[in-house]
N, C-alpha and C positions, 0 to 999 in steps of 0.2 A: 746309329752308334751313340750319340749323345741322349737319345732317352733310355738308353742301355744304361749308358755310366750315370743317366742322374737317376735313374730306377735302382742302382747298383746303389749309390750315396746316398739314398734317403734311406734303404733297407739299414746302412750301417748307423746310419745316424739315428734312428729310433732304437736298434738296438742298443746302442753306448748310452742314451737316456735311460734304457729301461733298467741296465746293467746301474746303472745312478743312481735311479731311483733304490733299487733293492738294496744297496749300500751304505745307505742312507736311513733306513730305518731305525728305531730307537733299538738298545741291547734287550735282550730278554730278563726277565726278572727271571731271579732263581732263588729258591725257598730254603732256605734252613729245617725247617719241618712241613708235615704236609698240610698245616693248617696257619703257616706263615706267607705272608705273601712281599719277597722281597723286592725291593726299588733299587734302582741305581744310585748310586752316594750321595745326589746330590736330592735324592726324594726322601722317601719314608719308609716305614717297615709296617705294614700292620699284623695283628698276630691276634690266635682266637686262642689262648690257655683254656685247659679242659678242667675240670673239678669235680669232686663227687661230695657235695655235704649232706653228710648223713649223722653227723654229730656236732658237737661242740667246736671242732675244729679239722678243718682241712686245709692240704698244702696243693695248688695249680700245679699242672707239667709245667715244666722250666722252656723261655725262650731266648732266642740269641736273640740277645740286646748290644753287639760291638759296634761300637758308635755312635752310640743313643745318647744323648744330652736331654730327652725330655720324654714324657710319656703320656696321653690324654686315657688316661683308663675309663670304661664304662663296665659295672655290673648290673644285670638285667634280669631278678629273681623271675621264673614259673611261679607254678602256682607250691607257695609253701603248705609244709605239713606240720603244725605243730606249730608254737611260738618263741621264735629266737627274740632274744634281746641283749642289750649290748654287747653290739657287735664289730666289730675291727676289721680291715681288712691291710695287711703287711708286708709290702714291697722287700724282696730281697734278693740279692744280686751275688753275683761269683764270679771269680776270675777264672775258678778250676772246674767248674761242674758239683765241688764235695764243698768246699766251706761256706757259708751263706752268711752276708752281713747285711743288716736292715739297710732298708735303701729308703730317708727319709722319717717320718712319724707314720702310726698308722691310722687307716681313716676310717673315721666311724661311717657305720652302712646301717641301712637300715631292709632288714630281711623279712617282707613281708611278700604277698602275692602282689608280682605286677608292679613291682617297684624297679624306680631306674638309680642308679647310684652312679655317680661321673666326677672325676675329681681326675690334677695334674700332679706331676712328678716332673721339680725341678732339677738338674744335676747344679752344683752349687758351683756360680760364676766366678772366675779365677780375679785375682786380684787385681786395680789397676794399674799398680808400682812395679809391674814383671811378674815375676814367678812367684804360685803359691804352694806352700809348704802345707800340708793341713796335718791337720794330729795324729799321728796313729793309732790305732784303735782297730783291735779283735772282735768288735761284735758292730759295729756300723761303719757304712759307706757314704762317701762326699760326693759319687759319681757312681754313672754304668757300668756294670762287668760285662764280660759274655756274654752271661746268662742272667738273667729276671724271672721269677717265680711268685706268688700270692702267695699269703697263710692266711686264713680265716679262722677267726674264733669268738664265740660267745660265751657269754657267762651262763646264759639259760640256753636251751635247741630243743628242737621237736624233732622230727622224724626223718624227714627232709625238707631241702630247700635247693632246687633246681637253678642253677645260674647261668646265662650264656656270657662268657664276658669279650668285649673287646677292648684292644689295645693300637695305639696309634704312636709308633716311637718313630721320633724325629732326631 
């Protein structure tokens, strides 16, 4: 009878561990879009925005950026077709989806084959006397919206210029 009930007590007791364990795993990330890969609040977001440069300028798919304070962008041209030169590339952000307000200066790149381009995106640190009031303004932004999106543009373009980009919002 007693290697009954301790064969009985060990069966429950691995069980209540194992039921522990599974309990205990981290949350699952869940994606915004299918080429976002979302963290938990207190990690990071990274996002792969998609482009098509075939001219002088194009605009990235938009991604949620809500609660992003920072962003480590990397552009990674293929192989270019034709000769871009100066060239920009232009953070912009939205609360709604439809209005777009610069997010930042923009950063020059440079569009050749096989070139890396990697630059940050700070959101602009609050003051240390309390609360900051910043200026209003219809066409720039002091901080993340929702959403985040790229403009690219050059003064001169070739034919194309293939970009993979990645993004690391903190």
């Amino acid at each position: 009878m007693k290697r009954t009930s301790l064969l009985l007590f060990s069966c429950v007791a691995v069980g209540v561990v194992l039921l522990g364990l599974a309990a205990m795993r981290p949350p699952q990330a869940s994606a915004q879009f299918a080429t976002d890969t979302r963290m938990p609040p207190f990690g990071f977001v990274t996002g792969s925005p998609t482009i098509s440069i075939t001219t002088g300028s194009a605009t990235s798919a938009y991604q949620s950026t809500t609660g992003a304070t920072t962003a480590h962008v990397q552009w990674v041209f293929g192989t270019v077709a034709g000769s871009y030169s100066s060239c920009t590339v232009q953070a912009k952000t939205s609360f709604d989806g439809v209005n777009w307000l610069t997010l930042g200066s923009a950063a020059a790149v440079t569009a050749t084959s096989n070139t890396i381009n990697a630059w940050d995106i700070y959101q602009q640190a609050p003051s240390t006397s309390g609360v900051t009031t910043t200026t209003p303004s219809s066409s720039a932004a002091v901080g993340f919206g929702a959403w985040t999106e790229y403009t690219f543009a050059c003064s001169a373009y070739g034919t194309s210029a293939p970009v993979a980009i990645s993004v690391i919002y903190k």
